[in-house]
C-alpha positions as CSV (number, residue, x, y, z in Angstrom):
1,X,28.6,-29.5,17.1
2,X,29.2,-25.9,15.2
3,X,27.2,-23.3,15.2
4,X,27.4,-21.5,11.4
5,X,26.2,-18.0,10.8
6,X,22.7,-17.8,8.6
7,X,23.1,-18.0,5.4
8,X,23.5,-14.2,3.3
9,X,21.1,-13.3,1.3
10,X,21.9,-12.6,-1.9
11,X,19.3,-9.5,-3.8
12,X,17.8,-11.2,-6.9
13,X,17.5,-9.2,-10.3
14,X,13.9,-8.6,-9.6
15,X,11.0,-6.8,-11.1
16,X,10.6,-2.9,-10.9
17,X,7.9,-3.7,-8.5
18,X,10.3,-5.8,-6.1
19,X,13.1,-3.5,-6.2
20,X,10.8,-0.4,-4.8
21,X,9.6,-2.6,-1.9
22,X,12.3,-3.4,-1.0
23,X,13.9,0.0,-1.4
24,X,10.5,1.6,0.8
25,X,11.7,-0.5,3.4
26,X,15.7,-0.4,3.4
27,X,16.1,1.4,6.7
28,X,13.7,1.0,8.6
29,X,15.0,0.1,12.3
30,X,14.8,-4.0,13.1
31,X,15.9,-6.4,15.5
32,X,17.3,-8.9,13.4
33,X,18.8,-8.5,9.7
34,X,16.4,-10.6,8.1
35,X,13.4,-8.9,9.1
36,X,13.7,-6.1,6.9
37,X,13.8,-9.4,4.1
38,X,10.6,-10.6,5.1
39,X,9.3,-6.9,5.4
40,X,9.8,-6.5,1.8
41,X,8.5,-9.6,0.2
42,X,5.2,-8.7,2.5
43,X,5.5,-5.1,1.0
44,X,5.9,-6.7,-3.0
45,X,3.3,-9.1,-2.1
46,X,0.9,-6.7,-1.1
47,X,1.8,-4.2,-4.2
48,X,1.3,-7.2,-6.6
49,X,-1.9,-8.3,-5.1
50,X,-3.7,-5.6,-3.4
51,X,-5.5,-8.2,-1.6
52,X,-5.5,-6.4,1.9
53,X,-4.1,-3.2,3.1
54,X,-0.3,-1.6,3.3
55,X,-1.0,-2.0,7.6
56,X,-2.1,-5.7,7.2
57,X,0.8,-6.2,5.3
58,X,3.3,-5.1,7.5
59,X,1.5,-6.8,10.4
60,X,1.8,-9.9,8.5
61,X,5.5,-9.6,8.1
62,X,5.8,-10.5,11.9
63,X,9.1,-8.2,11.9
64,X,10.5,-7.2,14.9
65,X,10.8,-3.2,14.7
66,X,12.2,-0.9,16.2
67,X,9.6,1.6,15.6
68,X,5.8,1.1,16.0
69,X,3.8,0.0,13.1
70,X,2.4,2.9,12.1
71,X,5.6,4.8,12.0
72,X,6.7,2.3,9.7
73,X,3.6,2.3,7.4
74,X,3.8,5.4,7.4
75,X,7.8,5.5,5.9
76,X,7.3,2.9,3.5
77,X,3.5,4.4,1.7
78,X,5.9,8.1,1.1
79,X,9.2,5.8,0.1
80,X,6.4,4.4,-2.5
81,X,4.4,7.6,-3.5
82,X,7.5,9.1,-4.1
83,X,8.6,6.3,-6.5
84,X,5.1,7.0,-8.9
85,X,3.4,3.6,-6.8
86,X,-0.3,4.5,-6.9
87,X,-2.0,3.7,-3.4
């Protein structure tokens, strides 16, 4: 039995709203590659939504980072004020 690589992921054409969350995140120190993935559709979920807060959001991603929580909340709500997002 083989063991094959994980699949690449492949960015998407997107939304304007979608390519900013996943640009406020692009960078931020992970574990794995795929977190910062996961990071971002939590991030464009929680910009289309609004249903809980930035923190929860991130919490929610279950990403491994390499930084705590709050210095990556903290990143991705300047990455988004800079862009015009209203939080």
């Amino acid at each position: 039995m083989t063991t094959k690589p994980p699949s690449r992921v492949k960015p998407g054409s997107g939304t304007n709203e979608e390519r900013l969350a996943y640009e406020a995140v692009a960078g931020i120190p992970t574990a794995e590659p795929h977190d910062l993935d996961r990071l971002g559709y939590n991030v464009w979920r929680w910009m289309t939504t609004r249903l809980d807060t930035l923190e929860k959001a991130v919490h929610i991603a279950g990403a491994k980072l390499l930084v705590s929580e709050e210095e990556a909340v903290a990143t991705i709500r300047t990455r988004l004020r800079d862009a015009g997002v209203t939080l």
